[in-house]
C-alpha positions in Angstrom: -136.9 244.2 27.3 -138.1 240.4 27.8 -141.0 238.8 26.3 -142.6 236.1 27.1 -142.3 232.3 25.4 -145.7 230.8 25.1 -144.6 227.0 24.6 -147.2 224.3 23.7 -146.6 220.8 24.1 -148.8 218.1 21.9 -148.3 214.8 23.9 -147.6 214.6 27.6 -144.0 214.7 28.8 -144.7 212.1 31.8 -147.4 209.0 32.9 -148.8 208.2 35.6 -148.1 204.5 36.8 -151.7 203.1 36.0 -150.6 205.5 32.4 -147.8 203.3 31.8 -148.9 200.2 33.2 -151.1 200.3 30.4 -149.3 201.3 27.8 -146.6 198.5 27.6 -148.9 195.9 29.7 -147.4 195.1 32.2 -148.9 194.4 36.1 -147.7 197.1 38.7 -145.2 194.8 40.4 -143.2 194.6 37.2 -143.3 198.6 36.2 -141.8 199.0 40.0 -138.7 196.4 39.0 -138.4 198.5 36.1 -138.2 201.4 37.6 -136.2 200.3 40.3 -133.7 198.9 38.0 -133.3 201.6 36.3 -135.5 200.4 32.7 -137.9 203.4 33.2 -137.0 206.9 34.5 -139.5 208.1 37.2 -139.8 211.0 39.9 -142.3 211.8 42.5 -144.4 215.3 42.5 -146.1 215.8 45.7 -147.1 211.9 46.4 -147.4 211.1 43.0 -145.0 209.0 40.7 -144.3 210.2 37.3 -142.9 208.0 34.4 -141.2 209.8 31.7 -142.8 209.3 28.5 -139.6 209.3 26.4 -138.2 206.2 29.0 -141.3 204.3 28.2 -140.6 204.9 24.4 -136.7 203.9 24.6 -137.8 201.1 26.6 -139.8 199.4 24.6 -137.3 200.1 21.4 -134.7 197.9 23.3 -137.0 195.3 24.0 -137.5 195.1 20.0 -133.8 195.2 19.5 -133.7 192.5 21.7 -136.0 190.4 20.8 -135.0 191.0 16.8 -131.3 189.6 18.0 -133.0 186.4 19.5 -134.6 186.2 16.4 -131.4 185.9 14.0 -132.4 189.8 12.6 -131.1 193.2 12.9 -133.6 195.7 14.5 -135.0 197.3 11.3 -136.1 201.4 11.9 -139.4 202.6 12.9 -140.8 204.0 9.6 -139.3 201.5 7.0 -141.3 201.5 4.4 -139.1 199.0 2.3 -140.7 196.0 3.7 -144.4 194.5 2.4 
């Protein structure tokens, strides 16, 4: 016998393009060059282009661990609660 999995999902999985344009600021010709070089993971459903949420968030965590190197510091975690 098989039952059904009723799954729920708080935050969205995926962006739209105008989504994620917003959300790290940059002008559409620049989330394209990301996309295209492989910074942000993307498909298409139907004619529309979806960016993955979790490439969006692992982008923009390399960018701070780059930046922090250029600054002379170690990328410090998320939640550290050590620091004033």
């Amino acid at each position: 016998m098989s039952s059904a999995v009723s799954i729920t999902f708080d935050v969205p999985l995926v962006a739209s393009p105008n989504q994620a344009m917003r959300a790290i600021q940059v002008s559409r010709k620049k989330l394209y060059e990301l996309i295209k070089t492989g910074e942000l993971e993307s498909y298409t459903e139907g004619k529309s282009r979806r960016i993955t949420v979790k490439s969006i968030n692992d982008y923009i965590e390399r960018r701070l661990a780059v930046e922090a190197v250029r600054r002379g510091r170690t990328a410090s975690p998320r939640n550290d609660q050590s620091c004033p």
